[in-house]
C-alpha positions as CSV (number, residue, x, y, z in Angstrom):
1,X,8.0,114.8,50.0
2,X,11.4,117.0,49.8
3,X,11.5,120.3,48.6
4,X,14.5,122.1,47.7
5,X,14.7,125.5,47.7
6,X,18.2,127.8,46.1
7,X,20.8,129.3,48.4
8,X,21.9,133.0,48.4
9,X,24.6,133.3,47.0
10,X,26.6,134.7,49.6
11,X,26.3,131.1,51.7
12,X,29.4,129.3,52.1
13,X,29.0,126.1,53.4
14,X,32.0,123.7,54.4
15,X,32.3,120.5,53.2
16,X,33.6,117.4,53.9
17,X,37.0,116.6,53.1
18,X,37.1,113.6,50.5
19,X,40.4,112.3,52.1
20,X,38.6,111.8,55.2
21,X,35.9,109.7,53.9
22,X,36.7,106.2,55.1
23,X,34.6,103.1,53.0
24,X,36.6,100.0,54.5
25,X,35.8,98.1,57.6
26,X,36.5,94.8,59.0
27,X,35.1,92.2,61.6
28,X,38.5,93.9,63.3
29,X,37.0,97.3,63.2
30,X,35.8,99.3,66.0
31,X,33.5,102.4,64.9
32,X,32.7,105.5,67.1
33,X,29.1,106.8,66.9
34,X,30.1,110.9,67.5
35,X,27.3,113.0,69.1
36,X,27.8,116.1,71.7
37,X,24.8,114.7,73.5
38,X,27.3,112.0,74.4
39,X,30.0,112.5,77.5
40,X,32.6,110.1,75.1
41,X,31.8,108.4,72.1
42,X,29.8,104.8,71.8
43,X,32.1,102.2,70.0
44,X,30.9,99.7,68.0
45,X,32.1,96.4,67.6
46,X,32.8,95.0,63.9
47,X,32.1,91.9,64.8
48,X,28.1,93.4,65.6
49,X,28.3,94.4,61.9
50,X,27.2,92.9,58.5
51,X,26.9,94.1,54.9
52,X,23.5,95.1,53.7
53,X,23.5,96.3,50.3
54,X,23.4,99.3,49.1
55,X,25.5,100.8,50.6
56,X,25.1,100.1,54.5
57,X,26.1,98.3,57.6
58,X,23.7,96.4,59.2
59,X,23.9,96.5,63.1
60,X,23.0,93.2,64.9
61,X,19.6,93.1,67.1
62,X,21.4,93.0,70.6
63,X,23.3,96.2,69.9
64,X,21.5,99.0,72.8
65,X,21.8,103.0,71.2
66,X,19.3,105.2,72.3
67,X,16.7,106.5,69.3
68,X,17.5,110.0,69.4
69,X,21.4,109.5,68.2
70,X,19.6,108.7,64.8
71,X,22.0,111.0,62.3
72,X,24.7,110.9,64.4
73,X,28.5,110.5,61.9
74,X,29.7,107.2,62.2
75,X,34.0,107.4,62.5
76,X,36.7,104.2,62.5
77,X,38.4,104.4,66.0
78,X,42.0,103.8,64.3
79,X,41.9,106.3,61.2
80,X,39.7,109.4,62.5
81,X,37.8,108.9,59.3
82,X,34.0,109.4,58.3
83,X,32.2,105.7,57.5
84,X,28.9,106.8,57.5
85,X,26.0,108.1,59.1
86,X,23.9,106.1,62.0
87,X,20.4,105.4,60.6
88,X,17.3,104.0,62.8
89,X,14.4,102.7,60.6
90,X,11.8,100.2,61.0
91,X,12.8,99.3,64.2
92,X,17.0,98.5,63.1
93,X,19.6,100.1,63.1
94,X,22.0,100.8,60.1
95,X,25.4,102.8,58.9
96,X,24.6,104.3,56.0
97,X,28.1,104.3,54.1
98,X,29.6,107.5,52.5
């Protein structure tokens, strides 16, 4: 169940740049999982990644992040740029794209 509720309307909230939404990865990619429980970001290996429509990456089983960085933005090392948002469900763990 979601609810929404209205804002007041003197709530400004920022949003994300659409320049620095990033859609594209390759096997030759190297994500950073961003978190400020983290001392430096986790990198993540293209190669541990694979389509999985709609819309997500699919992370391969052997791949160890801890449950609670579940949310956590999901950045390619080279551009800066937002891919996507870490997701844990049924036991896996995705990158749901932008």
């Amino acid at each position: 169940l979601i609810a929404t509720l209205p804002l007041p309307d003197a709530v400004e909230l920022p949003t994300w740049n659409v320049d620095d939404i990033d859609g594209q990865w390759s096997e030759a990619s190297v994500l950073l999982v961003v978190n400020p429980e983290l001392h430096a970001p986790l990198a993540i290996d293209g190669t541990r990644l694979s389509n999985a429509p709609p819309n997500a990456l699919k992370l391969a089983p052997g791949v160890a992040i801890a449950a609670p960085l579940s949310g956590s933005p999901v950045a390619n090392a080279v551009t800066g740029k937002l891919l996507g948002l870490l997701l844990f469900e049924d036991g896996k763990w995705s990158i749901g794209k932008l």
